[in-house]
N, C-alpha and C positions, 0 to 999 in steps of 0.2 A: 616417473614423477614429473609432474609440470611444477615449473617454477613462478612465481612472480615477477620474473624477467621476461618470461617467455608470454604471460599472460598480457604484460604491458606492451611487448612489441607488437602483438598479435592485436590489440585496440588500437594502438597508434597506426598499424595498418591499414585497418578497417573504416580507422573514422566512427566509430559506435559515439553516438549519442544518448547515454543514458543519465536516468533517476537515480538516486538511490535515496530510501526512506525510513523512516521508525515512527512506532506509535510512542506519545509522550502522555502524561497527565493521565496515567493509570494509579490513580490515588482516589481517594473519598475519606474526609473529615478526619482522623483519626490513622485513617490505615494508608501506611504510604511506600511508594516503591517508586522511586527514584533510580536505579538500575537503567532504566532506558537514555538517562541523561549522559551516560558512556559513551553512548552511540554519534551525539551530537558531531565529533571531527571525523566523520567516516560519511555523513547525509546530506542531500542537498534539500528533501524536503522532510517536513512530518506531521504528522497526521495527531492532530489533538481532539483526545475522547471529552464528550460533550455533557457529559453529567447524566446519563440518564445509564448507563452500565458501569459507563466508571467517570471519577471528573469531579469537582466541585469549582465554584467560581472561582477561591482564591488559589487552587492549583492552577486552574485555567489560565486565569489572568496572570503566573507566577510564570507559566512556562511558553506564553507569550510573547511575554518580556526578553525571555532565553534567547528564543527564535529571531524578534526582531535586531537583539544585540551581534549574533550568530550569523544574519542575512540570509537566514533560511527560508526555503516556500512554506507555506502555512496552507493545512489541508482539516478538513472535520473528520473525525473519527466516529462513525456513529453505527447503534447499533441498539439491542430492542430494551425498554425500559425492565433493564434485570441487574438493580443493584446486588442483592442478594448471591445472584448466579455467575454475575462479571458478564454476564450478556451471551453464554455461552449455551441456556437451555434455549431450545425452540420455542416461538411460539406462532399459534393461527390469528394473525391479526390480518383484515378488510383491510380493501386497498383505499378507505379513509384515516385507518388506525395507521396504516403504513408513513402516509402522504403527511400525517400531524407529527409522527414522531421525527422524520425526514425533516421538515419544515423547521422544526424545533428546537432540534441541534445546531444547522443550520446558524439560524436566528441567535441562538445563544453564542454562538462562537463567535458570529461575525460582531456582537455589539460587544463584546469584549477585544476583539481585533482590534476595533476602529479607534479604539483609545491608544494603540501601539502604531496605528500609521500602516496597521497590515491588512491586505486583505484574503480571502477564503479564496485560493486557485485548485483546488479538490477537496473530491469526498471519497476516503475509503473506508467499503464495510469493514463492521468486526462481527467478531465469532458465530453465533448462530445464523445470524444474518446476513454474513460474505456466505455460509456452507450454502442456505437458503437459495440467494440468488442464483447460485450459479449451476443451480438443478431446475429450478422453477424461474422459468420466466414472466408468470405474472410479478414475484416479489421483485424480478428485476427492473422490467417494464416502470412500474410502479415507483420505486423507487428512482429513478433515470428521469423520469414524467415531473418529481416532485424536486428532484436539484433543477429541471426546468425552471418550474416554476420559480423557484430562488434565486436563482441568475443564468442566466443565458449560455455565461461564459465557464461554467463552474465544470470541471473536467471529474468524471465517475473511474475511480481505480478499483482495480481488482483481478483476481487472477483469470488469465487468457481464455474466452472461451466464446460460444458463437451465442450466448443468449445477452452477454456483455454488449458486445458490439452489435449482435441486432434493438437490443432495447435500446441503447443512444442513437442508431439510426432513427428508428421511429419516432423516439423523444426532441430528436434536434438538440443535441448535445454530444459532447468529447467525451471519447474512452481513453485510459490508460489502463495496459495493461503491465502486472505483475509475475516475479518469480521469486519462492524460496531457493534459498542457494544448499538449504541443509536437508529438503522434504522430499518424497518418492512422489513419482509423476505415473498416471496411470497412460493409457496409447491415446487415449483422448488426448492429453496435456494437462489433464486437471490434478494439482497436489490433492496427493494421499494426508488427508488429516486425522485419519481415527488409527494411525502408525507414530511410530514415537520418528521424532528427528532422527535424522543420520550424525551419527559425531563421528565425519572422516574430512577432513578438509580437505585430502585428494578426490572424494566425490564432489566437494560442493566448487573446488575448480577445476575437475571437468564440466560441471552443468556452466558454470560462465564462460568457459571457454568453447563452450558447444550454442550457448548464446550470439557471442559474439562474434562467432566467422561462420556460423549458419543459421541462427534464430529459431535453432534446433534444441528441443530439452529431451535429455535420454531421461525417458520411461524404465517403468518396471521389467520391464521383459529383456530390457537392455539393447532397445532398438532406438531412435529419434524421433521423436515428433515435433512436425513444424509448428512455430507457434508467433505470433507478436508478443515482444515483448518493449515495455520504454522503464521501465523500472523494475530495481532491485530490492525489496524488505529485508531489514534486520531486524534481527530482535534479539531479547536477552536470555531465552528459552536455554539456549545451547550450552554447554560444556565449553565449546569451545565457541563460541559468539565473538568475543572481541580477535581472535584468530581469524574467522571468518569475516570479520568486516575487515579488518588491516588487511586479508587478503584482496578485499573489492577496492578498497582505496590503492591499493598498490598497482592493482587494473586499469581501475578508473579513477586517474589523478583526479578529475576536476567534472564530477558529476555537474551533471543538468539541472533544476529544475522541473518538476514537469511541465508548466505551462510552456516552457522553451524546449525541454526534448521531443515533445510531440510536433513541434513542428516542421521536425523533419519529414513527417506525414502530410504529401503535399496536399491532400484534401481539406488540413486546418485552412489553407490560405483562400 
């Protein structure tokens, strides 16, 4: 059994510079889930859904407010126009369909931002359109091409993978990359999503401590694969979720940022 001690001494070792994040403003009009606002003393960024899968203005602009009282990084959460579905069904949208809704969320978060004195330092996909990306590199391309277009400086998160970081190559833009602490990794490195969570916190700290002293995530077969990673996702999913964030805080006293953990990546400079 690893401890919280042992996991703490093992980062103060190392010197690990990480994120850690949540998605926030998973509500719409009527229907509300406030659950993710737990996470807030465990995060140093998060990622707020832009109305078009989940979100409305006065959620948006309510949990805004949270984040700038909180001193948290403020990231877009975006993802395909699927109120109905929570953005979780697929869809075939043209890389103009793609580029409008990217642009959109984008646009809608930052003029809400700018009344709080905050501004957009990432984008991370959700549900069918993180699965999306990280198979098909046109959707990734594409999307990567359109936070271009929206600021220069606007950093693309998501989980670790070579179509990730070749689309920000091409696009001239930052990646950060992700890990679940509770999800199976296939040999590639890519979380297993269509598997329910793990509820063992002895597995989710070994995956951060297989993180943090070799930027290694154990796979399914039970071997490691190398991976980058600058940040940690929580969420509320879990059984044990607040177990598992008080275990990353207990790691990582004093998470990053992302705009500030990636630049341990001496090519930011």
């Amino acid at each position: 059994m690893i401890s919280s001690n042992e996991l703490t001494k093992s980062t103060e070792e190392t010197k690990v510079l990480l994120d850690v994040n949540c998605d926030l403003a998973q509500s719409f009009g009527v229907y509300r889930n406030d659950l993710e606002l737990e996470l807030l003393p465990y995060v140093s960024s998060v990622n707020i859904s832009c109305g078009l899968h989940s979100g409305d203005p006065m959620v948006i602009n309510r949990v805004l407010k949270i984040a700038a009282q909180n001193n948290l990084s403020v990231g877009a959460h975006i993802g395909y126009p699927d109120l109905q579905g929570f953005g979780y069904r697929d869809m075939e949208l043209s890389d103009e369909e793609i580029e409008s809704i990217v642009l959109y969320q984008i646009g809608a978060l930052s003029a809400l931002a700018k009344a709080h004195n905050l501004k957009i330092s990432h984008v991370r996909l959700h549900g069918a359109l993180y699965k999306k990306a990280l198979v098909d590199f046109r959707t990734m391309l594409t999307v990567a091409k359109s936070i271009k277009k929206a600021n220069d400086w606007i950093i693309l998160l998501c989980a670790p993978c070579a179509n990730l970081e070749k689309a920000c190559e091409e696009a001239g833009i930052k990646y950060a990359a992700e890990i679940f602490p509770d999800k199976k990794y296939d040999v590639n490195g890519l979380p297993i999503f269509d598997q329910n969570d793990i509820v063992d916190i002895e597995y989710s700290k070994q995956q951060i401590r297989s993180i943090i002293e070799n930027s290694e995530i154990i796979n399914e077969n039970g071997g490691k694969t190398k991976i980058n990673c600058h940040s940690i996702h929580l969420n509320m999913k879990n059984a044990l979720s607040l177990e598992i964030a008080q275990m990353v805080k207990d790691t990582i006293s004093d998470p990053a940022p992302l705009s500030v953990s990636i630049l341990d990546d001496k090519s930011w400079i």
